[in-house]
C-alpha positions in Angstrom: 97.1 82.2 127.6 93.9 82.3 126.0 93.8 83.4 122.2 91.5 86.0 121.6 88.3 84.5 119.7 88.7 86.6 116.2 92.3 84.4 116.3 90.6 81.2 117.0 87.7 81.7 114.0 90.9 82.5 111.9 92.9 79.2 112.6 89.2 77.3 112.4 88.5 78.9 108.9 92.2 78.0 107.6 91.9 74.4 109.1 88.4 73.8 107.5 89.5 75.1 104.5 92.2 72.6 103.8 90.0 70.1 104.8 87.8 70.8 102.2 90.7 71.0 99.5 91.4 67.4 100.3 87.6 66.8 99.6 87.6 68.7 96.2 90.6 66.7 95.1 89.4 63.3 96.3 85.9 64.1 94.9 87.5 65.1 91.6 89.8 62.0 91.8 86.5 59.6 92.2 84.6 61.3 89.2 87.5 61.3 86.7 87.6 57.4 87.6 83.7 56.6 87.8 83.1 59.2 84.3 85.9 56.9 82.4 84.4 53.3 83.4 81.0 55.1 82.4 82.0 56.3 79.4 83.4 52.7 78.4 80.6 51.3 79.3 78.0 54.0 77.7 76.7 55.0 80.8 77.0 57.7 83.4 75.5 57.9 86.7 76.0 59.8 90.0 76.5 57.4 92.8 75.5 58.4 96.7 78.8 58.2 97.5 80.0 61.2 94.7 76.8 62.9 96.1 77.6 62.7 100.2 81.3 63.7 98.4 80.0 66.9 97.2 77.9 67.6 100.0 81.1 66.8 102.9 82.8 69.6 100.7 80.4 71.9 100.9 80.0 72.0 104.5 83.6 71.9 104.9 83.4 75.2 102.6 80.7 76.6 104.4 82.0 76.3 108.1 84.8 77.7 107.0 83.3 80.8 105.2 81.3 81.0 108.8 84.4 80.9 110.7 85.7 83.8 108.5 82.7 86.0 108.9 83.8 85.8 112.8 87.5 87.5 112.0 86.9 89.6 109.4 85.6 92.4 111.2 88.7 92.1 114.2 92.5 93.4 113.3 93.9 89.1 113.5 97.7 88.7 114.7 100.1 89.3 111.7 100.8 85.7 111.7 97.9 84.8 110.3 97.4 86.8 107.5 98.9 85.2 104.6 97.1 81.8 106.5 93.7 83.8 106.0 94.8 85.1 102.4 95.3 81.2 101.6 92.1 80.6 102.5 90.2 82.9 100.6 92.4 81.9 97.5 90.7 78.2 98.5 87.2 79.4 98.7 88.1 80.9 94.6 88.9 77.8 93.5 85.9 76.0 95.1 83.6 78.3 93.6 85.7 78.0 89.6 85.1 74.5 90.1 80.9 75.2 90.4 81.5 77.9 87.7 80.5 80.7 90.2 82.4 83.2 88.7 81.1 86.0 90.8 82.2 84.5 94.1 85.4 83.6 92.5 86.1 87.1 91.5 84.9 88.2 94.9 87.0 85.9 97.4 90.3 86.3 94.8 89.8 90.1 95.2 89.6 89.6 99.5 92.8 87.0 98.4 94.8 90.1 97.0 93.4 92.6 99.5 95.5 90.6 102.3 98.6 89.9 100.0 99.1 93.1 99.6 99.8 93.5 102.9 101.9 90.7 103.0 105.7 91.9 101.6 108.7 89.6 102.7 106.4 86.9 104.1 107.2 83.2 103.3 105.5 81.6 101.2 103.9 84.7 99.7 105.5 83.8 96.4 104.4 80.7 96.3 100.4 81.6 96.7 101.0 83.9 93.9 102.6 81.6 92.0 99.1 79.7 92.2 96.8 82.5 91.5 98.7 83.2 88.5 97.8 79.9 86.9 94.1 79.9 88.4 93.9 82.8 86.5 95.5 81.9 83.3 93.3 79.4 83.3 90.3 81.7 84.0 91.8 84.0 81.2 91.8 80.8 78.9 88.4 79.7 80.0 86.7 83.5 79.0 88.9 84.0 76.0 90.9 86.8 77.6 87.9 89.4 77.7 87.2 91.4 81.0 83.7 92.1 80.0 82.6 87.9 80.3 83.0 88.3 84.1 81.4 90.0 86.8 81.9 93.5 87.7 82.5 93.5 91.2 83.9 96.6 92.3 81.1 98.3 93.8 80.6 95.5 96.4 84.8 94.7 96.7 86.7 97.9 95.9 90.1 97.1 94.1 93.3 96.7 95.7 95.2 99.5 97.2 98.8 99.9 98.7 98.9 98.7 101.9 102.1 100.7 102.2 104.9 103.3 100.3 107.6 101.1 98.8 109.0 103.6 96.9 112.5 103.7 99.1 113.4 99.9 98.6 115.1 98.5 96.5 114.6 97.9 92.9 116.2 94.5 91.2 117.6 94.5 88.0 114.3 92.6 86.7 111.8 95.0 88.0 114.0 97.7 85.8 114.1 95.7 83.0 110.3 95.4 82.7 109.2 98.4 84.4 107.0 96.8 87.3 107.6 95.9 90.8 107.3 92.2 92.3 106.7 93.2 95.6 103.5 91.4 96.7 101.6 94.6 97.4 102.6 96.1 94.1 101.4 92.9 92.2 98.3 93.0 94.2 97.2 96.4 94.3 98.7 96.8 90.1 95.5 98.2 87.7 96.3 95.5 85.4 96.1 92.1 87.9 92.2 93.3 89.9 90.8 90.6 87.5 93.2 88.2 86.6 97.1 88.7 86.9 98.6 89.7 83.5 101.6 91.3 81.9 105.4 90.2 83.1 105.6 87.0 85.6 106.6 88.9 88.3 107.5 85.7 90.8 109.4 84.1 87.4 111.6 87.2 87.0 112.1 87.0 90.7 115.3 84.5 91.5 114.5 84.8 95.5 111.5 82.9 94.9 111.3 78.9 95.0 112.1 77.1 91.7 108.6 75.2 92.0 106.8 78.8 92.2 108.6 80.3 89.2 107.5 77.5 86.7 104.2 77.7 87.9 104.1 81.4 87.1 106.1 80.4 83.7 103.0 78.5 82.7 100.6 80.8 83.5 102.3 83.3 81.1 103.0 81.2 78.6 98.8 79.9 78.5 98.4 83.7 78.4 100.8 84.5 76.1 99.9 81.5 73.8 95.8 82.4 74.2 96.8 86.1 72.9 99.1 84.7 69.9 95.9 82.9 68.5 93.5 85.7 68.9 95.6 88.0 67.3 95.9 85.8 64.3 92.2 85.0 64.4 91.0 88.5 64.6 91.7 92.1 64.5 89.6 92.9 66.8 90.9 94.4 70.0 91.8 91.6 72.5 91.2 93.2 75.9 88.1 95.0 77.3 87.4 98.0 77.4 89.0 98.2 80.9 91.8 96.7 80.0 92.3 98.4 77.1 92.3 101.8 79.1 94.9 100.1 81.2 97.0 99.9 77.8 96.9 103.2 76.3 98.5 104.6 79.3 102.2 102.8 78.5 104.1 105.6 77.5 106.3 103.0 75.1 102.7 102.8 72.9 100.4 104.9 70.5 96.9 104.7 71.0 96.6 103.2 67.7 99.0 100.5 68.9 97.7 99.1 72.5 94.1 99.5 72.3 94.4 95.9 70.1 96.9 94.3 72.5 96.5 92.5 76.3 99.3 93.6 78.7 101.2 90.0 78.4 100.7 90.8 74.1 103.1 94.2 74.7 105.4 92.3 77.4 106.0 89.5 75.0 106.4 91.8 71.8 108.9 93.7 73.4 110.5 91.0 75.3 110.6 88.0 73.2 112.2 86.3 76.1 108.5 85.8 77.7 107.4 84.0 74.5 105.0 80.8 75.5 108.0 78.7 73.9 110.9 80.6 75.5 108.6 80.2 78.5 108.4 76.8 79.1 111.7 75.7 77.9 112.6 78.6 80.9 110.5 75.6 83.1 112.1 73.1 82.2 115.3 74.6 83.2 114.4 75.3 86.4 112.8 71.9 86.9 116.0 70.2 86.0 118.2 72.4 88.3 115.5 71.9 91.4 115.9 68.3 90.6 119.0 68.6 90.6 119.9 70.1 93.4 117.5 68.1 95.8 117.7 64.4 94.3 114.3 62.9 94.1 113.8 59.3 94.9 111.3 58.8 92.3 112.4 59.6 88.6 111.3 63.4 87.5 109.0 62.6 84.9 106.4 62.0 88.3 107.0 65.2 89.4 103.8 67.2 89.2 105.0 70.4 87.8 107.1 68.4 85.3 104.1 66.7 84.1 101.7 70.2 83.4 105.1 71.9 81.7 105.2 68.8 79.6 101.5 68.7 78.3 101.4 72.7 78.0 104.5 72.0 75.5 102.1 69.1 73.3 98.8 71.2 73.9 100.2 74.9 73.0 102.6 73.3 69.9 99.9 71.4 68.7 97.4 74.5 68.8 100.2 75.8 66.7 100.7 73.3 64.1 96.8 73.0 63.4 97.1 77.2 62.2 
């Protein structure tokens, strides 16, 4: 049986995406290298080879964005959704890395649109996981104010429900901080349409993969730790004007009270638990209990994830000290 052609685009625009991941990373692995030995030797140069680098990834980028345009106006199988969602989440980071903001904003929102259709899928956790800490990093990068990037809701309208989840099931984390961690809740929330914020919902939720819940850890404790400094720094308010809207609503707050704090500010202050310290020795804990249970062959201090949890703790306690 033949697939139908809106399929195939779907499979060619998830397959050329990750090819063009590998070509970001080995690109970014070849500069790092060639800016160092120019940098010792007081020279830097851009060699053909970065330049036919850059220029593989971008038509990797771009065939894939073609092959997308081919499915996104067909209904594709249900099986390829969160493989489509994936790759828009790719396209994001390809455009952070050129500092195209207003792409990145656009293909993250198209990212969240599909996740929040995507409840109880493998591997949905995970993904979030990852846009968590892209954001953090774009909440870092714009020193947490809404207002530095573009407003794109009149060409992308925000996320939605895809569904009513109001008779499932709620977990005794989801109670505690009075949110959902449903995919399409965290999607389509008021609070995550420009970066994800407040409680780390796939931390807080113990179905999810160890690997996922300290990546999510980090992301909140960047935020958390980004918010801490401002609010010593300043007392102006923190979030935009958006945001800050968002805030006045909680019904634990005066008006007086949230219009100076993000949404991760209030979760910390009245959850001390999801302090940036608290956070990441929370990390480290699960680290040790993944490694535990699955027995690497090479000693943990290779690990990835162990390595970022481990400079995050220098970087954010450092950033304290020098206050």
């Amino acid at each position: 049986h033949q697939l139908p052609k809106f399929d195939v685009a779907a499979l060619q625009a998830v397959r050329f995406a990750e090819l063009a991941m590998g070509a970001l990373a080995d690109a970014n692995c070849h500069v790092s290298a060639n800016t160092t030995k120019g940098t010792m030797a007081g020279t830097t140069t851009t060699t053909s080879m970065e330049t036919s680098r850059n220029d593989l990834l971008l038509a990797l980028a771009n065939a894939s964005v073609l092959c997308l345009r081919d499915c996104v106006e067909e209904w594709i199988h249900p099986s390829l959704m969160f493989d489509v969602a994936r790759t828009y989440f790719f396209h994001a980071i390809f455009r952070a890395q050129f500092n195209d903001m207003e792409k990145y904003s656009k293909y993250r929102r198209l990212c969240m649109r599909h996740l929040a259709q995507l409840d109880e899928v493998p591997g949905v956790e995970t993904l979030m996981a990852a846009i968590s800490f892209q954001d953090s990093l774009v909440y870092m990068i714009h020193n947490a104010s809404e207002d530095n990037l573009p407003n794109i809701d009149g060409e992308i309208p925000r996320v939605s429900p895809a569904h009513d989840v109001n008779g499932t099931q709620t977990t005794n984390a989801e109670k505690k901080y009075g949110i959902r961690i449903l995919p399409s809740r965290v999607a389509s929330n008021p609070i995550n349409q420009i970066w994800i914020q407040g409680a780390p919902t796939v931390l807080i939720n113990e179905a999810a993969p160890a690997k996922s819940r300290v990546l999510d850890a980090m992301a909140c404790a960047i935020r958390s730790s980004l918010d801490e400094a401002k609010s010593r720094l300043t007392k102006e308010p923190i979030q935009s004007s958006r945001g800050r809207i968002i805030s006045r609503k909680r019904k634990f707050l005066s008006d007086a009270e949230a219009k100076d704090k993000s949404a991760t500010e209030w979760e910390v202050e009245h959850h001390p638990e999801l302090s940036f310290i608290n956070l990441l020795a929370e990390a480290s804990n699960l680290l040790k209990k993944d490694e535990d249970a699955s027995s690497p062959a090479l000693p943990s201090i290779f690990g990835g994830h162990r390595l970022l949890v481990s400079a995050l703790d220098v970087i954010l306690n450092l950033d304290r000290v020098a206050d």
